[in-house]
MDAnalysis code that builds the backbone (N, CA, C; Angstrom):
import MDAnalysis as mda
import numpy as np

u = mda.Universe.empty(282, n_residues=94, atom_resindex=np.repeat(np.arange(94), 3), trajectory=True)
u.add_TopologyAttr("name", ["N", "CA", "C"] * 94)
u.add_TopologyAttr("resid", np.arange(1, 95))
u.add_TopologyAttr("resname", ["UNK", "UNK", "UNK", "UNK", "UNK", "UNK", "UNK", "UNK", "UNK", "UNK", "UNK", "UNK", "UNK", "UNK", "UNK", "UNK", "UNK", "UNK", "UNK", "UNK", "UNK", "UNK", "UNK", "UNK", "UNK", "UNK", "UNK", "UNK", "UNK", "UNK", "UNK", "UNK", "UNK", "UNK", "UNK", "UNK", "UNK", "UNK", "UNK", "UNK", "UNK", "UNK", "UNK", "UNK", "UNK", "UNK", "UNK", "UNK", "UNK", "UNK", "UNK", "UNK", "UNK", "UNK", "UNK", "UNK", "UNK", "UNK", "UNK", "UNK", "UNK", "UNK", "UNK", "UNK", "UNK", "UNK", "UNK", "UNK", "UNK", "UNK", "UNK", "UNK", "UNK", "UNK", "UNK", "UNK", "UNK", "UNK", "UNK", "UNK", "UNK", "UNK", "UNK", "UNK", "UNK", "UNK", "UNK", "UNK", "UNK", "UNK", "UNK", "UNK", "UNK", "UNK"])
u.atoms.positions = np.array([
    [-172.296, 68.390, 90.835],
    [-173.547, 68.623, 91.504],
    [-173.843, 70.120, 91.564],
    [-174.930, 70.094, 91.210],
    [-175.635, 71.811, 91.491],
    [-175.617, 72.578, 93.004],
    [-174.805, 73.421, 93.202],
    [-174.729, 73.614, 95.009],
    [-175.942, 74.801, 95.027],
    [-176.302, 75.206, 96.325],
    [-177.647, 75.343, 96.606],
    [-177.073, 76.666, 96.350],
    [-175.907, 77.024, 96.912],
    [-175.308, 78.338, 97.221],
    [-175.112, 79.261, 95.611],
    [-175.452, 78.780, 94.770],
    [-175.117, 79.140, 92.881],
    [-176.057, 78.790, 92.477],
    [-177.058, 78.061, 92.982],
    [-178.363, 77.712, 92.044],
    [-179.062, 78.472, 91.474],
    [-179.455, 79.257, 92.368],
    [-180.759, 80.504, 91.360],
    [-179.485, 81.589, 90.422],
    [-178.617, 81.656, 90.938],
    [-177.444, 82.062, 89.697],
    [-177.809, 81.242, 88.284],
    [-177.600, 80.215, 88.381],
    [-177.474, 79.302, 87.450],
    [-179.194, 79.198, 86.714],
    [-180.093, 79.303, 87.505],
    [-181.088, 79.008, 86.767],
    [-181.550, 80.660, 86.064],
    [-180.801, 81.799, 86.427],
    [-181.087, 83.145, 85.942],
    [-179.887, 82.978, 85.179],
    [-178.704, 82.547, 85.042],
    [-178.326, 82.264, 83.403],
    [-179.325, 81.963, 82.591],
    [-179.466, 80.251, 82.616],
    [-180.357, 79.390, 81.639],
    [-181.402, 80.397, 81.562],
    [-182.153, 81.189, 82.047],
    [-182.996, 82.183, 81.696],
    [-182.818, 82.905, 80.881],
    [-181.782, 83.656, 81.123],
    [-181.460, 84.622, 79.747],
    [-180.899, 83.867, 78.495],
    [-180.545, 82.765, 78.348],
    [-180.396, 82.048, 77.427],
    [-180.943, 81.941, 76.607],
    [-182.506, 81.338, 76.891],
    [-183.591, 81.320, 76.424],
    [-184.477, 82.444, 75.953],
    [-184.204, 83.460, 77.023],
    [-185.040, 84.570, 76.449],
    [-183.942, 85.336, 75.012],
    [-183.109, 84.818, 75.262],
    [-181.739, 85.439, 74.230],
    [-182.022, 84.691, 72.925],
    [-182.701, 83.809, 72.701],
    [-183.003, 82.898, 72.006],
    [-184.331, 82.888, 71.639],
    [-185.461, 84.199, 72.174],
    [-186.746, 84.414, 71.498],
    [-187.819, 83.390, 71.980],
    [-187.676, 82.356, 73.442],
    [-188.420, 81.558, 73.715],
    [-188.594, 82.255, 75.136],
    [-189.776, 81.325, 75.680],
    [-190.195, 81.934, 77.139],
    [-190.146, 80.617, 78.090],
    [-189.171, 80.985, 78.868],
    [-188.952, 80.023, 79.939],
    [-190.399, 80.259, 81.126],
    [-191.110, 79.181, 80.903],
    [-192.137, 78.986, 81.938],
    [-191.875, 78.489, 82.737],
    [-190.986, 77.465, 83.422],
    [-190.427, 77.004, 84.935],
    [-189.348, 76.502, 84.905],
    [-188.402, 76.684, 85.634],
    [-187.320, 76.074, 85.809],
    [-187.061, 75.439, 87.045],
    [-186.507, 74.323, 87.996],
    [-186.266, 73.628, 88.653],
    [-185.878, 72.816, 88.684],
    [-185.065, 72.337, 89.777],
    [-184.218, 70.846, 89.676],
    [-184.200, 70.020, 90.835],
    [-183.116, 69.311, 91.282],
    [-182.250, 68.698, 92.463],
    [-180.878, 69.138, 92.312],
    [-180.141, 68.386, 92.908],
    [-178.809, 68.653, 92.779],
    [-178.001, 68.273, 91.477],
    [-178.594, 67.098, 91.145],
    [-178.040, 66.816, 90.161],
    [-178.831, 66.412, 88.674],
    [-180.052, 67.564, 88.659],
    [-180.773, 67.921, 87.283],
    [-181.487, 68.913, 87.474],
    [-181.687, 69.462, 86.454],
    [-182.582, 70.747, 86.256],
    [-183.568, 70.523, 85.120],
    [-185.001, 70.768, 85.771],
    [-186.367, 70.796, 84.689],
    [-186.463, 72.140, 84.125],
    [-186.994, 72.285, 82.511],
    [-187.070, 73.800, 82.234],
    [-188.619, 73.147, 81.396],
    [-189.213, 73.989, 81.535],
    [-190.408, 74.044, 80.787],
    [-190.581, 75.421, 79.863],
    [-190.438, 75.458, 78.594],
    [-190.121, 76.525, 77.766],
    [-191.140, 76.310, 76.658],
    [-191.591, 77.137, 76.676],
    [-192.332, 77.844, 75.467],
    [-191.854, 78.559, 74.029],
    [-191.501, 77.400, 73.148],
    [-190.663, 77.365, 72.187],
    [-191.626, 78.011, 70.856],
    [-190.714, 78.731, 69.992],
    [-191.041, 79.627, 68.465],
    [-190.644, 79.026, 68.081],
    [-191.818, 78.724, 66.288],
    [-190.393, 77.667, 65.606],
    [-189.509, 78.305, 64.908],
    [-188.786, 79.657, 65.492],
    [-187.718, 79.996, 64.879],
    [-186.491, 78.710, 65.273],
    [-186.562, 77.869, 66.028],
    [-185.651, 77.450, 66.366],
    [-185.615, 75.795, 66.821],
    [-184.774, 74.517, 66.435],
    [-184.996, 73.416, 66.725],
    [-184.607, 73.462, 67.880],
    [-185.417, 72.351, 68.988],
    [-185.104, 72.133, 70.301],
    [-183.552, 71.538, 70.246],
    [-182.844, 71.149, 69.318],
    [-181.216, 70.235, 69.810],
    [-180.934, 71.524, 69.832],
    [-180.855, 72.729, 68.932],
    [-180.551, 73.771, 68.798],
    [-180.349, 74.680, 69.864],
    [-181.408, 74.659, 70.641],
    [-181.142, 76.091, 72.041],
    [-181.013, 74.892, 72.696],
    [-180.649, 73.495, 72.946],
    [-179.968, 72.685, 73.861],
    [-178.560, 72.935, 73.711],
    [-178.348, 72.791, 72.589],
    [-177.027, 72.668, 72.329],
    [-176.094, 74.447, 73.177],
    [-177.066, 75.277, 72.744],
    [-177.085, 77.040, 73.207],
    [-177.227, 76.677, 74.772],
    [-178.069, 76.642, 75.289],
    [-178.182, 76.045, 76.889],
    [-177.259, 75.507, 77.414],
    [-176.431, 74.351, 76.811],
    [-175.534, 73.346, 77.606],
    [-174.134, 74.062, 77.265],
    [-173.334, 74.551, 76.186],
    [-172.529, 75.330, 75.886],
    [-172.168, 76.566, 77.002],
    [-173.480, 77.230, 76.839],
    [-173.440, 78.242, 77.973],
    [-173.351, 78.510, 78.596],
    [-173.965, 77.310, 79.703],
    [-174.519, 77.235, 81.262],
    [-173.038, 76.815, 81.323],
    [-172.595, 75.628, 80.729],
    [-171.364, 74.731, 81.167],
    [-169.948, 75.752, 81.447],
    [-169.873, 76.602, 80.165],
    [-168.597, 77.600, 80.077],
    [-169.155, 78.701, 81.410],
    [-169.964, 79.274, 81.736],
    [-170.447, 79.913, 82.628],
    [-169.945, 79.098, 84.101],
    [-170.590, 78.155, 83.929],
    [-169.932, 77.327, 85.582],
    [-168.436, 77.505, 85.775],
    [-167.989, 76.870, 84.222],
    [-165.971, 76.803, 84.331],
    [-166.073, 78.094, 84.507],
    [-166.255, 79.423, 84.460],
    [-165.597, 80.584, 84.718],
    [-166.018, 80.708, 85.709],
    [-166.455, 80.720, 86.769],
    [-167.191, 80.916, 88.129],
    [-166.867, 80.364, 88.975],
    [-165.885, 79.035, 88.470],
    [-165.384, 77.828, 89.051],
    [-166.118, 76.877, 89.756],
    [-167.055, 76.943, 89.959],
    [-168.318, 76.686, 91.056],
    [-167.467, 74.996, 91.412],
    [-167.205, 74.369, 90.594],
    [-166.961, 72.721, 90.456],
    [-165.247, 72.750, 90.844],
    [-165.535, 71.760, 91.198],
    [-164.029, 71.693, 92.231],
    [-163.504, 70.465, 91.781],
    [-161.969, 70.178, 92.352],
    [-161.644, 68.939, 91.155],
    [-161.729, 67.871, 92.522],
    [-162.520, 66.701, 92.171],
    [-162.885, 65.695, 92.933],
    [-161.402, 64.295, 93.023],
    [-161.823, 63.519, 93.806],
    [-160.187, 62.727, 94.294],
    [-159.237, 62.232, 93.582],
    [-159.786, 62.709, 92.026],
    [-158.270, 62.395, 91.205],
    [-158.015, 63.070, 90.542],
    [-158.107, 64.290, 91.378],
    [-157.604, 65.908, 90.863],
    [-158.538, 66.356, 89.636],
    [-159.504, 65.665, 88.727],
    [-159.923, 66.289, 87.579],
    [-161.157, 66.823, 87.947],
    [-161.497, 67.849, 87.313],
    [-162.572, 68.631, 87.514],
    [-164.203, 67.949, 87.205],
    [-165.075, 67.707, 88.103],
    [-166.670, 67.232, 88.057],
    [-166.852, 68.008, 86.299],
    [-167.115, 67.058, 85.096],
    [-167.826, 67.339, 84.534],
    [-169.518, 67.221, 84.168],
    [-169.811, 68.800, 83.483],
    [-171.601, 68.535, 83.421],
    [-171.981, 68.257, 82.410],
    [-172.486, 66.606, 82.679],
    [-173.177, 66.330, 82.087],
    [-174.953, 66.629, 81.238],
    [-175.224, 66.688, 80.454],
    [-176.687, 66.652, 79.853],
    [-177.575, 65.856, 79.153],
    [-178.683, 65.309, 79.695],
    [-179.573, 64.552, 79.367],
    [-180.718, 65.202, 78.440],
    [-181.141, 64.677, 77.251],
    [-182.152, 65.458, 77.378],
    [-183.429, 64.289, 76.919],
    [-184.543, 64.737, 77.573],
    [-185.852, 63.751, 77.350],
    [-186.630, 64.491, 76.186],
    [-186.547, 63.547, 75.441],
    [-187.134, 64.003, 73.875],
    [-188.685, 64.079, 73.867],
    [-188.988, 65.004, 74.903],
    [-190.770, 65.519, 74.851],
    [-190.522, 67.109, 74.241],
    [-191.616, 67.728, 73.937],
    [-192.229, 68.764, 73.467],
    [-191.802, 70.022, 74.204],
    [-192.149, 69.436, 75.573],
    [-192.473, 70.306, 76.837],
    [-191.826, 70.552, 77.830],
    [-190.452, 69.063, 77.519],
    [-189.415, 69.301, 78.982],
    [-188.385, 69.025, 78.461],
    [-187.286, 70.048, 79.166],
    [-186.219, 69.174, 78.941],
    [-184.876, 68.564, 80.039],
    [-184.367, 67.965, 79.812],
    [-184.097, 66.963, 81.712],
    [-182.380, 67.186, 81.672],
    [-181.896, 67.854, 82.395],
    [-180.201, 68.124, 82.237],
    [-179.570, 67.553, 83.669],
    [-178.818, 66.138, 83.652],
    [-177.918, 65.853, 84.449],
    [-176.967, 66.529, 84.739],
    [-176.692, 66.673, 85.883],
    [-174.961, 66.591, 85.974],
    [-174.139, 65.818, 86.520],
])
């Protein structure tokens, strides 16, 4: 789960991600357990592509930060990613 206390951390990663990647993040927001990005994509680049850059990133970024704690059978919460195959959004579980 996304804690409230690391969130805008986490959504100013996925920011520079994107801008690292030549696109313009127009909104980002979530719940606890997803985050909406609305990005303004170049076609220098396929959308699985800066997903794949996004989820890699954000994910190794959390494990070093530790943010995720290991839940009642000792193994660590993994993050999961969804993504909704529109134009305009894209939908990341955890």
């Amino acid at each position: 789960m996304i804690q409230i206390k690391w969130r805008d951390e986490l959504y100013k990663y996925i920011t520079g991600i994107v801008q690292n990647n030549n696109h313009k993040l127009i909104a980002i927001n979530g719940m606890p357990d997803h985050i909406h990005l609305l990005i303004g994509m170049r076609p220098i680049q396929s959308v699985s592509d800066l997903l794949q850059d996004i989820k890699g990133g954000s994910s190794k970024w959390i494990n070093e930060k530790k943010f995720l704690r290991p839940n009642s059978n000792g193994r660590k919460d993994l993050v999961r990613f969804l993504m909704e195959n529109h134009r305009s959004k894209m939908l990341f579980r955890t």
